[in-house]
C-alpha positions in Angstrom: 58.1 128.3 102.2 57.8 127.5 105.7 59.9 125.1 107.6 56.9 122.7 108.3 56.0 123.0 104.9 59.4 121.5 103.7 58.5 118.0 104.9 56.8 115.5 102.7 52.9 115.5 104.1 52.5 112.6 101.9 51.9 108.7 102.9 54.3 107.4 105.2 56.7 105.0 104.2 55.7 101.3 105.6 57.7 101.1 108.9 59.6 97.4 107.8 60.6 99.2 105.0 61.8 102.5 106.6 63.7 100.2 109.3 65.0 98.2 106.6 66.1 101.4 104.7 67.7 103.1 107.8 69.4 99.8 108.8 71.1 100.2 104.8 71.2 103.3 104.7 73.8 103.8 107.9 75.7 100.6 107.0 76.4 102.1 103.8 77.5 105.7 105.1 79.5 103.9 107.6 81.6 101.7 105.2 82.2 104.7 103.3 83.1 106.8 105.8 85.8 104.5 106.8 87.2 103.9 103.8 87.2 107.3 102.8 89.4 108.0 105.8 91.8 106.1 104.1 91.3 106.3 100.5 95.2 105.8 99.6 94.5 102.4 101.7 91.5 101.5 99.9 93.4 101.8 96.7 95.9 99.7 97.5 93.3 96.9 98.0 91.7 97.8 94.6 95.2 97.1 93.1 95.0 93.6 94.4 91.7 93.2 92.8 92.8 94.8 89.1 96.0 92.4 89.3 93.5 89.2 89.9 91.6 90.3 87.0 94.4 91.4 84.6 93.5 94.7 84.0 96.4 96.4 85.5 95.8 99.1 83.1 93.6 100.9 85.8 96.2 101.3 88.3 97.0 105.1 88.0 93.4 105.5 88.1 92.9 103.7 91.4 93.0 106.5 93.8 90.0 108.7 91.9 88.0 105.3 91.9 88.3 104.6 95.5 87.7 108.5 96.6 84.3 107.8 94.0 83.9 104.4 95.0 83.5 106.0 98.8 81.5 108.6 98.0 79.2 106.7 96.1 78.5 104.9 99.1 78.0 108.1 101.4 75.9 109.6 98.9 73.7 106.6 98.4 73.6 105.7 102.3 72.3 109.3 103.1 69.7 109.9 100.1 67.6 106.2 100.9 67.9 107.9 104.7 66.3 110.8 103.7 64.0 109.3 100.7 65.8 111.2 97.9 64.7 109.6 94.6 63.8 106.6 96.2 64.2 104.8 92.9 67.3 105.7 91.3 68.6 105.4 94.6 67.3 101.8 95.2 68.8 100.8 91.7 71.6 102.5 92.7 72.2 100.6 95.8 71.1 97.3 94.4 73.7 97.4 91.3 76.6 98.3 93.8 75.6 95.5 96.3 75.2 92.9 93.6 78.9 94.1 92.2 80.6 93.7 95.9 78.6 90.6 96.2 80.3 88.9 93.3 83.8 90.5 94.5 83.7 89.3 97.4 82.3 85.9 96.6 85.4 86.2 94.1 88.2 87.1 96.4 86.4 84.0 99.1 85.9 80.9 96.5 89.4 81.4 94.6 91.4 82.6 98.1 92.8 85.8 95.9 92.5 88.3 98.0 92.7 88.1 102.5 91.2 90.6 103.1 88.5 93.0 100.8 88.7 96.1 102.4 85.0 96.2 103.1 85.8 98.6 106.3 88.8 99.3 105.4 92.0 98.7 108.3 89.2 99.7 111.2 87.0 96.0 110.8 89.4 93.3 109.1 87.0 90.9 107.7 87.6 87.9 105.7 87.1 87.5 102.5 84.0 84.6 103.4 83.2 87.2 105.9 82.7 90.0 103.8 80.7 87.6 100.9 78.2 86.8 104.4 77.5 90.9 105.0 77.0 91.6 101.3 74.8 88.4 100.6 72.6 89.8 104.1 72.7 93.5 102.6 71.7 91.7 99.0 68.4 90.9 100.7 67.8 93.9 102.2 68.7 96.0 99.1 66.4 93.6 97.3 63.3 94.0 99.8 63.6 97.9 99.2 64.2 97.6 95.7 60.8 95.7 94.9 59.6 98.5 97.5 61.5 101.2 96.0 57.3 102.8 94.8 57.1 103.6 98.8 60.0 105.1 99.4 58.8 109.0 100.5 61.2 111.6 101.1 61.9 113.4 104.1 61.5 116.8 102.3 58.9 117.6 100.2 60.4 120.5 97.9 62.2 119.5 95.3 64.8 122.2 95.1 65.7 121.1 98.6 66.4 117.7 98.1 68.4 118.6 95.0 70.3 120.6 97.2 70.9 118.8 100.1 71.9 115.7 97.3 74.3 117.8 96.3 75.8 119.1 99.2 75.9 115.7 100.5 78.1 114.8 97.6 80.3 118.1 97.7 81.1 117.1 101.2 81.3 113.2 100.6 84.4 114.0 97.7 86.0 116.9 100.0 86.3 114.4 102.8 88.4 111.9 100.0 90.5 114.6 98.8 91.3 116.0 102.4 92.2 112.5 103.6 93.9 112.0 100.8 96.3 115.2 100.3 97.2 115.1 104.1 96.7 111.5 106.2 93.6 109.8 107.7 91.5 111.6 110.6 91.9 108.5 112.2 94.8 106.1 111.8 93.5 102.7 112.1 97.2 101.4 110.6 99.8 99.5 113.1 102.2 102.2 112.6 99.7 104.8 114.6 101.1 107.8 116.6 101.6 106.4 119.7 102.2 102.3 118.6 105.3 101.0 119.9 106.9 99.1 117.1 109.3 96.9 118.5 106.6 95.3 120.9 104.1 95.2 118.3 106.5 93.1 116.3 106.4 90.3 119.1 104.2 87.5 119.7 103.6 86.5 123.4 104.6 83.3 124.8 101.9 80.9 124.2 99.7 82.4 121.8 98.4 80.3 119.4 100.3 79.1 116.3 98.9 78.2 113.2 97.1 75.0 112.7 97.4 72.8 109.8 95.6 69.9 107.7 98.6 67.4 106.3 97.0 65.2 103.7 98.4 62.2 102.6 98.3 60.0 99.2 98.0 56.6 100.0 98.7 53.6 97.3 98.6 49.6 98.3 101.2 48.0 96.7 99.9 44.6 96.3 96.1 45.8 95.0 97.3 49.4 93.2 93.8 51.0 95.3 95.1 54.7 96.0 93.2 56.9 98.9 94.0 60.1 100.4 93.3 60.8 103.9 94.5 63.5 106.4 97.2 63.3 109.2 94.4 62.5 111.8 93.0 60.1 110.0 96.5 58.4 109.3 97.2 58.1 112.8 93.2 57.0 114.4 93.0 54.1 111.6 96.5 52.8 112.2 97.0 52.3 108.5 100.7 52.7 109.0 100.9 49.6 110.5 100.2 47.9 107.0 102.9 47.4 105.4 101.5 47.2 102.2 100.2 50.9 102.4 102.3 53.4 101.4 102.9 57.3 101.4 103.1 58.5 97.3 104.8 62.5 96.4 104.6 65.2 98.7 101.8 65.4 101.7 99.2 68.5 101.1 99.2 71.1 103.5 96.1 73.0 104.2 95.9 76.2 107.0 92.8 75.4 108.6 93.1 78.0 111.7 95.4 80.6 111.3 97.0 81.8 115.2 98.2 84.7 116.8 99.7 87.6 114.5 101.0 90.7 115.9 99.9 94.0 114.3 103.5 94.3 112.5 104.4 91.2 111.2 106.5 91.4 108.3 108.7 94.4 108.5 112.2 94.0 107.8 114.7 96.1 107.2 118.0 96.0 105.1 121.0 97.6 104.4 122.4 97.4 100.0 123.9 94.3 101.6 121.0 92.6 102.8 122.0 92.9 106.7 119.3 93.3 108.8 119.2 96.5 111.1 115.6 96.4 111.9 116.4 96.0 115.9 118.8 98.7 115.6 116.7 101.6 113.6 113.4 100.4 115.6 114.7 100.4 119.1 117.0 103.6 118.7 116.7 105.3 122.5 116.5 108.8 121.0 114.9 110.8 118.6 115.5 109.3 114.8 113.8 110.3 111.3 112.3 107.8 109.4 111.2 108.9 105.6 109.4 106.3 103.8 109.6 106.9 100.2 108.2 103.2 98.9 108.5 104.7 95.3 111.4 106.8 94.7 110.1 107.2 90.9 106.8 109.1 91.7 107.8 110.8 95.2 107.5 114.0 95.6 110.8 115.9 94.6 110.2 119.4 96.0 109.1 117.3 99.6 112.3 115.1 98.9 114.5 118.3 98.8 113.2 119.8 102.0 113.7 116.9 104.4 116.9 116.8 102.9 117.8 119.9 104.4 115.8 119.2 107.5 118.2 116.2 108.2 121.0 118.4 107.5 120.0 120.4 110.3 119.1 117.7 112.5 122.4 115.7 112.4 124.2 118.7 112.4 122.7 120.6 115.7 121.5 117.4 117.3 123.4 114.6 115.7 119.6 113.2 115.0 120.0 109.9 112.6 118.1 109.8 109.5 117.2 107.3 107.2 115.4 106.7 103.8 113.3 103.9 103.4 112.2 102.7 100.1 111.6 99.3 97.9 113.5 100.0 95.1 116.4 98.6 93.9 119.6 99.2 95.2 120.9 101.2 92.1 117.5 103.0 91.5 117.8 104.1 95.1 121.4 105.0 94.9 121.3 106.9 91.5 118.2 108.8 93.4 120.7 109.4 96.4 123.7 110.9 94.3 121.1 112.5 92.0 119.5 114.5 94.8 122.9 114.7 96.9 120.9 113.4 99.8 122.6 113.8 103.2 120.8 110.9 104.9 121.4 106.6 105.1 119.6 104.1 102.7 117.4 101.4 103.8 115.1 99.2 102.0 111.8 97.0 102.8 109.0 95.4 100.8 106.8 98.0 99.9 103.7 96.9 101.8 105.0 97.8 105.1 106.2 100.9 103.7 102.7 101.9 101.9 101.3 101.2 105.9 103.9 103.6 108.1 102.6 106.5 106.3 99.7 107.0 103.7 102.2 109.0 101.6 105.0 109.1 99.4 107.3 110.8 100.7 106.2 110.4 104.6 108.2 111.0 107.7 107.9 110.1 111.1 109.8 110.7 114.1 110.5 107.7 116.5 112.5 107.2 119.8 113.0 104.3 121.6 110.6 102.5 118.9 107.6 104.8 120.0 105.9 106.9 116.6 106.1 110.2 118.3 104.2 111.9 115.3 104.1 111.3 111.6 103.5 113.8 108.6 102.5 113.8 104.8 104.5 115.9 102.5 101.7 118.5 102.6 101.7 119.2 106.0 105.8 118.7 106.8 106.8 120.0 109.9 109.7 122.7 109.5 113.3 122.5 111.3 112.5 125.2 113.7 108.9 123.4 114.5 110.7 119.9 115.3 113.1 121.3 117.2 111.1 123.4 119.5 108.3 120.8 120.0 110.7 117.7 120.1 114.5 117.9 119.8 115.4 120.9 122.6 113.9 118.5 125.2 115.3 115.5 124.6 117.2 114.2 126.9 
């Protein structure tokens, strides 16, 4: 079969449609793509979602349903693009948009979840955001779905588009399992290589603060009437000044424009104590280790052992500070210390910071003068000879 002879000589697809259908088609490889750079991420948001529905029970299972989540949407994005079973693909697209539809519409009505992960950490939308771009795509999917007869393929053998379908999919769930097993290609996360922490921490002078609604609940004492009516209100009708009006319980409080936050806005570390040394571990002027082990309980023991001996080696040819950071409980995370005979200090944070320094568990990253110099998974650890060549013989 020739190469001319592999395209479809068939009817042309109605140009609205084929716009409509490219327009889906690369919105839909594009939102997987970036979440499948970050499926570990994604996850995590899919957690939120299977706590606000109670079903908890699929938590160990989140990771293979975002990496199939993600390539569901690569695969589906890049078969209506090239007309591959035009119709299972259009149902395909249509149950998948009519699912995120209600999520998002979910997450928006009840205010459960901020943000719904639609892009993943590269485009933050909200969650009335993300219910606008699905309800747009809705109609789209729709207007290709009553279409979905027209839909021609690109290639006209069959064999072919059975095997490009499939490589497509063979390279949609490699991308999820590379991504996942080492980090992202690209880091969209605050804690990048390259982020300076301590200034990402701050927020300038005169940025803009929250804004909020107060509410009050009014009742006249003479006539019993009751209103409610909000702060401005209070003040532009002067109802203060009647005395026989008066403020009943607590006054509501509603965020109606949320201000200036700074990419790292709720890291804090600890010591067993509770002191705070995040200045002093953040803003160390020379080289330090940082492993972030958010779950002692499922890290990585082998990884755990090695960067145990790589601090050894660290602190004892370049007095290079180490530390452990993890959100369990002081005695989980002590037991684990004496347990492992770990040569290195304790720390402890909320786990959400934690699960965003590194995308794995454990993760290291090396830091001076609050800069991430690099960062690693546990797959691709660096060894004591590599740090030291690359980093440690030329500090200063």
């Amino acid at each position: 079969m020739s190469y001319q002879n592999a395209f479809s000589e068939k009817t042309p697809t109605p140009v609205l449609l084929r716009v409509t259908s490219l327009l889906v088609g690369l919105l839909f490889i594009f939102s997987g793509l970036i979440k499948i750079n970050d499926p570990l991420g994604f996850s995590y948001k899919l957690e939120e979602f299977f706590e606000v529905f109670h079903i908890t029970f699929l938590n160990p299972l989140a990771v293979t349903i975002s990496i199939t989540l993600c390539a569901i949407e690569i695969i589906l994005g890049a078969a209506l693009l090239l007309g591959i079973k035009g119709r299972q693909v259009a149902l395909g697209l249509l149950t998948t948009i009519v699912f995120f539809t209600f999520l998002t519409f979910y997450a928006a009505f009840f205010d459960v979840v901020r943000t719904c992960g639609c892009f993943g950490d590269a485009i933050k939308l909200t969650p009335w955001q993300s219910f606008a771009k699905d309800v747009v795509l809705l109609i789209l999917i729709l207007f290709i779905f009553l279409n979905r007869q027209k839909i021609q393929p690109v290639l006209r053998s069959e064999k072919v588009q059975s095997g490009v379908l499939w490589m497509i999919t063979i390279i949609a769930f490699a991308m999820g399992l590379y991504t996942y097993n080492y980090l992202p290609v690209k880091d969209f996360l605050p804690y990048h290589v390259g982020a300076n922490i301590p200034e990402s921490m701050k927020i300038p002078d005169g940025a803009p603060v929250d804004e909020f609604e107060i509410t009050y609940n009014l009742v006249n004492k003479r006539t019993k009437e009751t209103k409610q009516m909000t702060d401005k209100e209070y003040m532009k009708t002067e109802v203060w000044k009647d005395a026989d009006w008066e403020i009943k319980g607590e006054p509501g409080r509603k965020l109606i424009k949320r201000g200036f936050e700074p990419p790292i806005k709720d890291l804090k570390i600890a010591d067993s104590q509770g002191t705070d040394y995040t200045s002093e571990l953040m803003e160390n002027p020379y080289y330090n280790l940082v492993i972030v082990a958010y779950n002692l309980n499922a890290a990585n023991k082998r990884a755990i052992g090695d960067l145990n001996a790589l601090a050894i080696n660290a602190a004892e040819n370049y007095n290079v500070r180490t530390i452990l950071l993890t959100s369990n409980s002081v005695e989980t995370a002590e037991n684990f210390k004496k347990n492992n005979k770990l040569a290195m200090e304790l720390f402890y944070s909320d786990a959400v910071p934690l699960k965003s320094m590194v995308r794995a568990n454990p993760g290291l990253l090396l830091l001076k003068d609050g800069m991430v110099i690099n960062k690693w998974h546990y797959h691709t650890m660096p060894s004591y000879q590599e740090l030291e060549e690359q980093y440690f013989r030329h500090q200063n």
